[in-house]
PyMOL commands that place a pseudoatom at each C-alpha (Angstrom):
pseudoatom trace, name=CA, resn=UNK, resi=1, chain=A, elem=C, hetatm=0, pos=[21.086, 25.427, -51.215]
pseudoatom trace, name=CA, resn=UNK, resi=2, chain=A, elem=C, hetatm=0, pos=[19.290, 27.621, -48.839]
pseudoatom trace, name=CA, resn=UNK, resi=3, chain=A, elem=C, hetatm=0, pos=[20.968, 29.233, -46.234]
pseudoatom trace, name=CA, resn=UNK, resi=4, chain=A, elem=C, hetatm=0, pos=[19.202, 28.628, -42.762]
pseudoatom trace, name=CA, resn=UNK, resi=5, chain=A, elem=C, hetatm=0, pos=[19.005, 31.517, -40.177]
pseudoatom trace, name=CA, resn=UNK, resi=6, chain=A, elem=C, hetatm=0, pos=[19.656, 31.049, -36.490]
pseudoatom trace, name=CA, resn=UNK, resi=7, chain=A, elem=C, hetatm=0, pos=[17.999, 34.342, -35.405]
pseudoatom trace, name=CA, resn=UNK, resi=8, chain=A, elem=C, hetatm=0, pos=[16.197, 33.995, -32.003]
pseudoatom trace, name=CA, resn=UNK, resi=9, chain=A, elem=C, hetatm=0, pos=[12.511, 35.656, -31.469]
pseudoatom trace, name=CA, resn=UNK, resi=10, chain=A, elem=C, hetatm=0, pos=[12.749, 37.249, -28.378]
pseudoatom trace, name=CA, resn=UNK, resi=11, chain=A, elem=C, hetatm=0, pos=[9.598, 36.771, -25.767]
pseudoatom trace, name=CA, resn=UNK, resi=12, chain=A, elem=C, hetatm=0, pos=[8.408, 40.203, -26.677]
pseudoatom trace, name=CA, resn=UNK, resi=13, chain=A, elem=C, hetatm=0, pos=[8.397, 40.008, -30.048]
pseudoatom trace, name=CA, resn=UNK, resi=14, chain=A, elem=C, hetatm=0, pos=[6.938, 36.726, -29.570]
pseudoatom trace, name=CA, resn=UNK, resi=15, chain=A, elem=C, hetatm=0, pos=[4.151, 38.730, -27.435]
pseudoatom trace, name=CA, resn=UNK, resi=16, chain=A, elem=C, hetatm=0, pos=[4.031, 41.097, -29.741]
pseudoatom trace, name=CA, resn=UNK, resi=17, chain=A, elem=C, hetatm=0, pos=[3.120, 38.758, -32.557]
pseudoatom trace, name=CA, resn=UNK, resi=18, chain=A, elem=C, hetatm=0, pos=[0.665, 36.401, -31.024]
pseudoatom trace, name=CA, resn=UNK, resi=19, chain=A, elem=C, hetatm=0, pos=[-1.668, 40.041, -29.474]
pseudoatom trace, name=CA, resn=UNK, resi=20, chain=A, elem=C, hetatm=0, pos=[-1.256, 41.166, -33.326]
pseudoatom trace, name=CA, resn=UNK, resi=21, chain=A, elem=C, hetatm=0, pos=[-2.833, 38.167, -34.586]
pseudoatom trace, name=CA, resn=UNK, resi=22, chain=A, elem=C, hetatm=0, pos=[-5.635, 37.642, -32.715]
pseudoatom trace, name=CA, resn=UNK, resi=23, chain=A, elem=C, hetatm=0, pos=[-6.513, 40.883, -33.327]
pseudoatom trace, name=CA, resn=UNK, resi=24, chain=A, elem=C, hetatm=0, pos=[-7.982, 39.643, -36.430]
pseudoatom trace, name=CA, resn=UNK, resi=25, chain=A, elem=C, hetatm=0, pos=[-10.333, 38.048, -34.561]
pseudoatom trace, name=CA, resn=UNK, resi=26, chain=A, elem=C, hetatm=0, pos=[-12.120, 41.036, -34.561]
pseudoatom trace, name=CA, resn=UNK, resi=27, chain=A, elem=C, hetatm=0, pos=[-11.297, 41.775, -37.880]
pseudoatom trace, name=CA, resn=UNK, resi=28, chain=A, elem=C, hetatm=0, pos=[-11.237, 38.973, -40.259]
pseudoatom trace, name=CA, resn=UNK, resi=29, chain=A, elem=C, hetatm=0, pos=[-11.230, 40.874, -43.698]
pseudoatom trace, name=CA, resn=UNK, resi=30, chain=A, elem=C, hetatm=0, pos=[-8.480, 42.555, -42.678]
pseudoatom trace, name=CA, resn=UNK, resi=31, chain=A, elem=C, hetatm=0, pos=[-6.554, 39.622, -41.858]
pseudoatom trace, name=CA, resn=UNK, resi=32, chain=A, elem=C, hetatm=0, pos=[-7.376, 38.789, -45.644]
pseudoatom trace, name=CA, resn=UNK, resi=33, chain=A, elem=C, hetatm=0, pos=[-5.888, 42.283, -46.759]
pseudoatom trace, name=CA, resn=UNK, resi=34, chain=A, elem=C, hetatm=0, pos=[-3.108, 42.283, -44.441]
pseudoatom trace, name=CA, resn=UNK, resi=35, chain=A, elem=C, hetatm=0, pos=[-1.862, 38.744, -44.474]
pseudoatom trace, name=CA, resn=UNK, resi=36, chain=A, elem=C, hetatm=0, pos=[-3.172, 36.921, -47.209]
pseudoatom trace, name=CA, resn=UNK, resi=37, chain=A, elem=C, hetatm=0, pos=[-2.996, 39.489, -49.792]
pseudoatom trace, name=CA, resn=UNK, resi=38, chain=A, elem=C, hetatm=0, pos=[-6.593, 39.979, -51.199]
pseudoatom trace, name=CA, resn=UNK, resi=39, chain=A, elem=C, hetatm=0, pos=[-6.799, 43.470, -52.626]
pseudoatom trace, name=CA, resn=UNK, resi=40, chain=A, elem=C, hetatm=0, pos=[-9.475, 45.448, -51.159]
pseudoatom trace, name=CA, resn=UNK, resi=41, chain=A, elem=C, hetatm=0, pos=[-11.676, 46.086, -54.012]
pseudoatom trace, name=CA, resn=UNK, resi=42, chain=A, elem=C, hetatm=0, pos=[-12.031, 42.448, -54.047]
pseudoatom trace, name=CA, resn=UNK, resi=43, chain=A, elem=C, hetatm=0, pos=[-13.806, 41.966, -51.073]
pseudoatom trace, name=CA, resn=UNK, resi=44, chain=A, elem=C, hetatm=0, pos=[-17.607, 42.382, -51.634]
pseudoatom trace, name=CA, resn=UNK, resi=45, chain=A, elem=C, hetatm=0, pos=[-20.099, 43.066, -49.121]
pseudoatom trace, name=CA, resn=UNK, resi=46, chain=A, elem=C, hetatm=0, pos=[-21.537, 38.755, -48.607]
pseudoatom trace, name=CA, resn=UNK, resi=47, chain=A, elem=C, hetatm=0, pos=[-17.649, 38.182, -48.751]
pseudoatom trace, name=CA, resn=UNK, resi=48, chain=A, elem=C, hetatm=0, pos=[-17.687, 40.268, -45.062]
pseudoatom trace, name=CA, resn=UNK, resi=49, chain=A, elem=C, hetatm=0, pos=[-20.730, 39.078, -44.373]
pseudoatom trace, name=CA, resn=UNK, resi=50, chain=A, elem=C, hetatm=0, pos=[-19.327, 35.251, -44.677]
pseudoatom trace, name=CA, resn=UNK, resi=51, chain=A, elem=C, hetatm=0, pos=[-16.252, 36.072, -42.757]
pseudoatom trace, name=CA, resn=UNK, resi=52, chain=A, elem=C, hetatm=0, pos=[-18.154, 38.138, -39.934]
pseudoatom trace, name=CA, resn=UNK, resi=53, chain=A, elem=C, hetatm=0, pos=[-20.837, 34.965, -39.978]
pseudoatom trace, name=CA, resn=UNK, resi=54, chain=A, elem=C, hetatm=0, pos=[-18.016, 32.545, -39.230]
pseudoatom trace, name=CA, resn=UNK, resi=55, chain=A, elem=C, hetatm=0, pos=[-16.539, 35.196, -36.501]
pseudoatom trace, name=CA, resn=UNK, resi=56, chain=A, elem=C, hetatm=0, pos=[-19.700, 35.323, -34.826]
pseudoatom trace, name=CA, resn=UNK, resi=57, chain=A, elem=C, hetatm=0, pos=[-21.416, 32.319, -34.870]
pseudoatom trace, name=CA, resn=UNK, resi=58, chain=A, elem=C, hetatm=0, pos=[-20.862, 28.451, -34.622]
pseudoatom trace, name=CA, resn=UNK, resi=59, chain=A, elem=C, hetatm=0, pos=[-22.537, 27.651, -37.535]
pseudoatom trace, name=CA, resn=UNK, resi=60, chain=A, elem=C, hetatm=0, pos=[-22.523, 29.512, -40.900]
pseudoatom trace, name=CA, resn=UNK, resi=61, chain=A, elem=C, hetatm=0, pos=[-24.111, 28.465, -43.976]
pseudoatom trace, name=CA, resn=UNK, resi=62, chain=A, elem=C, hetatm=0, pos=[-24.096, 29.963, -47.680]
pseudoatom trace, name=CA, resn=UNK, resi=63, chain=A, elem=C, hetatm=0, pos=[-26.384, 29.755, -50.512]
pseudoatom trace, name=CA, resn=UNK, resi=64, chain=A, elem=C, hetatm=0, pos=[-25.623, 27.722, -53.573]
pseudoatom trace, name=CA, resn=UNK, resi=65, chain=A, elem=C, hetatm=0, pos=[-25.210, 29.957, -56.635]
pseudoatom trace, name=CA, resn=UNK, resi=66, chain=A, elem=C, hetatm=0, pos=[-22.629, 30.534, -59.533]
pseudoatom trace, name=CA, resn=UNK, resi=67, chain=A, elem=C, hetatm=0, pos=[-19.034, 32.798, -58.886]
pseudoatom trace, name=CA, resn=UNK, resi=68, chain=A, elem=C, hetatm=0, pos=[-20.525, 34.442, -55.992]
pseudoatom trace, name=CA, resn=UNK, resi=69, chain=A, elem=C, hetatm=0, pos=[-16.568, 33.670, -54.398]
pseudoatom trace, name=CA, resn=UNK, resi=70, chain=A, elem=C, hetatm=0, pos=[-17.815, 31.221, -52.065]
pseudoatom trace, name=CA, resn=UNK, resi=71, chain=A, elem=C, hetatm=0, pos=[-14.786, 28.965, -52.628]
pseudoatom trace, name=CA, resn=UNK, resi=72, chain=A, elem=C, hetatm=0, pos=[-12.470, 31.675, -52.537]
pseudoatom trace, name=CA, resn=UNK, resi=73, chain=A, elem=C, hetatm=0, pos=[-13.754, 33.133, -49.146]
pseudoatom trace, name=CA, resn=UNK, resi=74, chain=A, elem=C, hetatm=0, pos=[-13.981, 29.482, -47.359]
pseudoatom trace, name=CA, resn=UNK, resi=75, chain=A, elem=C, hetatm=0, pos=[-10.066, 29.090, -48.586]
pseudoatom trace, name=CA, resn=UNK, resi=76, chain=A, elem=C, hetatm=0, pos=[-9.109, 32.467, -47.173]
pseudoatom trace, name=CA, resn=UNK, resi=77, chain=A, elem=C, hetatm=0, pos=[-11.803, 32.056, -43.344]
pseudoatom trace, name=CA, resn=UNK, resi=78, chain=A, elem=C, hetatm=0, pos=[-9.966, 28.816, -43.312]
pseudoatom trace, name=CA, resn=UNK, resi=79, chain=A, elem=C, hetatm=0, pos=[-6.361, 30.412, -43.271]
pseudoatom trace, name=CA, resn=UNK, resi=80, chain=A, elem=C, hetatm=0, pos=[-7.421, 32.978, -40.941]
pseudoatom trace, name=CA, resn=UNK, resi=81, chain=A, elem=C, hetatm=0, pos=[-9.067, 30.238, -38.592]
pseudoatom trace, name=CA, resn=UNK, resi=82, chain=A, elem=C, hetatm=0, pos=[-5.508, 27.968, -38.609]
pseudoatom trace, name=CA, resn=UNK, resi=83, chain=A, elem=C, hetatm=0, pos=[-2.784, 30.687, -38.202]
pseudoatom trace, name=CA, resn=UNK, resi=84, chain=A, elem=C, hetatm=0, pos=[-5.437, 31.866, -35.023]
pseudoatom trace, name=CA, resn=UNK, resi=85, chain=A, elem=C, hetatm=0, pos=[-5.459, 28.768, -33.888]
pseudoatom trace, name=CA, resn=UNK, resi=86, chain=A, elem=C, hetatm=0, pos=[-1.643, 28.450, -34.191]
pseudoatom trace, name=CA, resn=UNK, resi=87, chain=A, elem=C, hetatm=0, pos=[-1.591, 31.344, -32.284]
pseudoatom trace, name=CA, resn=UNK, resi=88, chain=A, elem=C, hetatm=0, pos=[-3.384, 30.812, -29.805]
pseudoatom trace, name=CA, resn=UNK, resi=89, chain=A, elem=C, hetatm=0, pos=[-1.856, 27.283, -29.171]
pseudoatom trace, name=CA, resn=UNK, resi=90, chain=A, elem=C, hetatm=0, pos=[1.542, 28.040, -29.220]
pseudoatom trace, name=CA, resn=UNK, resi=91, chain=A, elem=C, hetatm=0, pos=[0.933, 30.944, -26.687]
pseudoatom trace, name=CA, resn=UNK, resi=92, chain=A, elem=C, hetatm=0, pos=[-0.459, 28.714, -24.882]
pseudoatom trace, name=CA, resn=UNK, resi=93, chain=A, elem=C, hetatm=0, pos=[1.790, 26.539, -24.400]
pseudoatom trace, name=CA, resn=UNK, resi=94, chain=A, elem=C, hetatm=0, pos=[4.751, 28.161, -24.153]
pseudoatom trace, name=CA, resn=UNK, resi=95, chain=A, elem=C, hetatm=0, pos=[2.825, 29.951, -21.585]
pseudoatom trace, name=CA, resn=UNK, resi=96, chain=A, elem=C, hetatm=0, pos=[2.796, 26.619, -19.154]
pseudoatom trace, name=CA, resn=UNK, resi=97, chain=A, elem=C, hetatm=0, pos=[6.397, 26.481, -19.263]
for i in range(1, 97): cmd.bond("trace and resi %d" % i, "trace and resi %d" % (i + 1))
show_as sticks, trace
zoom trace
């Protein structure tokens, strides 16, 4: 059995969290090294080009072609895009409170 934790965030903390987070919206590979555990020698110059793509425009679109890590950069842009997006929405509204 797992024992559950009661330990309250406090609203600065809280603050502090949600400002360091979408700071990767600036800086999505490092959201991949920092978060999601991708070494750094793994990320190759059209995987930042994919990630800065999807950062800076609406639509992004990549070639077809064999183990260029398009599957493993959409999996890892699409991580980044939900735990912004959590982010941003629970700021939000706990913001309107």
């Amino acid at each position: 059995m797992v024992a559950k934790t009661s330990k309250k965030i406090s609203e600065a903390q809280k603050q502090q969290i949600h400002e360091q987070t979408l700071a990767y919206q600036q800086d999505p590979c490092g959201f991949f090294v920092n978060c999601l555990d991708v070494k750094e020698e793994y990320l190759w110059s059209k995987m930042r080009e994919v990630a800065e793509s999807v950062r800076d425009n609406q639509f992004t679109a990549v070639p077809a072609a064999h183990s260029v890590s398009k599957t493993f950069t959409a999996a890892r842009v699409v991580g980044m895009v939900q735990v912004l997006l959590s982010a941003f929405n629970s700021h939000y509204h706990s913001s309107k409170r």
